[in-house]
Structures are given as C-alpha cells and as structure tokens.
N, C-alpha and C positions, 0 to 999 in steps of 0.2 A: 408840416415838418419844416423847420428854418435851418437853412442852410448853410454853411461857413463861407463867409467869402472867400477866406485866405484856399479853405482846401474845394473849391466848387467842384473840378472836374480834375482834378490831378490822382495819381495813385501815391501811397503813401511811402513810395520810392523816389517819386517826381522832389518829394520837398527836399529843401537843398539842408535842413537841420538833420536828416537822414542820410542823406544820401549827399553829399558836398559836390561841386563841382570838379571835375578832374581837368585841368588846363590839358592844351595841345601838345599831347608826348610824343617823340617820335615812337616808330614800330619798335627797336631793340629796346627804349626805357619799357615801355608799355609791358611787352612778352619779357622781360629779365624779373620787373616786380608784379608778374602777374599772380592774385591772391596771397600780395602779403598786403597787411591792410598801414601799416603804418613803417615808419623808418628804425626802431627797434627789431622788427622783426626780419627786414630787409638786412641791416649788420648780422643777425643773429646766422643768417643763413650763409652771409658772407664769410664772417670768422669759423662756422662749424667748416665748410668748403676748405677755407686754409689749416684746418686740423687735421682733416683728413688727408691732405695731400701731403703736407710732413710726414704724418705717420707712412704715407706709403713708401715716402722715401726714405726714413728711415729704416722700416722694415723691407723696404728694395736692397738694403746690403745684406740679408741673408735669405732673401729669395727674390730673385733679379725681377721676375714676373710683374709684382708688385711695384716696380717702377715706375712703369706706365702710369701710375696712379698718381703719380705728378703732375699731367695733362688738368689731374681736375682743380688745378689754380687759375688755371682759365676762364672756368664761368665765376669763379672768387672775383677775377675782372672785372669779368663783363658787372656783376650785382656793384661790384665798387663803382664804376663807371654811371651807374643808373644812378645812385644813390648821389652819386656828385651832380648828376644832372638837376636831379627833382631839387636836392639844397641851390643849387645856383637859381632855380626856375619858381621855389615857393608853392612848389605843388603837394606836400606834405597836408592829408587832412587834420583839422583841430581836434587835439586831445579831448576826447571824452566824449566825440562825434565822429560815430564809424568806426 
C-alpha cells in the first residue's frame, strides 16, 4: 500500500484545506462567534438580536414587562464587537473552505 505524503499520519481534520487555521482570538471573540462558521452568519445573528430588541421595545409600551427585552442589544454588541475584531485581525475562513 503507498502512502500519501501530504496526509501520512494527519486526521482529515488536521489538514488546513479542511479545517483553516483560526489565529490567536481572545476568550470574548472566541465564545461570542462560537459555531458560526463564517462572518454572514455572525451579522445575521447580530441584526436578528437588534430585531428583537426594537420589537420589545416597541411592544414594551403596551405591556411594560416586555421592556426588559431591550437588554438584549447587548449581546447585538458584544457579536458587533467580535465581528470588528476578526475584520481588523483577518481571521475570517476562505469562502468555499469550511
């Protein structure tokens, strides 16, 4: 049996056309885009978060309860915040890998 040099003893996770490199993220970029895979998905979660938070504040003037539902602009932040990190850092994987 002849053997591939490229993959000898690697798993087919290890290769980087699979699997890319992820540069040095701090903890909050890390756990804020945890299991989104690309930066469309990371916006998408960001702007649904700001939907939802209007709407509560809108529907918080006819039932006050609902207000509170404003607080959830804040992880809309925090993903904004990630997402500016990884564009400033180039840690975004190549379309069409991963």
């Amino acid at each position: 049996m002849v053997r591939n040099r490229n993959r000898d003893s690697r798993a087919m996770n290890d290769i980087p056309e699979v699997n890319p490199p992820q540069p040095n993220r701090p903890w909050w970029v890390s756990f804020a885009l945890y299991g989104l895979p690309n930066r469309g998905s990371a916006l998408a979660s960001m702007w649904l978060l700001v939907w939802v938070a209007a709407l509560c504040v809108i529907y918080g003037f006819r039932d006050m309860r609902f207000s509170a539902g404003a607080a959830i602009v804040l992880p809309a932040l925090w993903y904004f915040q990630a997402i500016r990190w990884v564009d400033q850092h180039g840690g975004w994987p190549v379309k069409g890998r991963g």
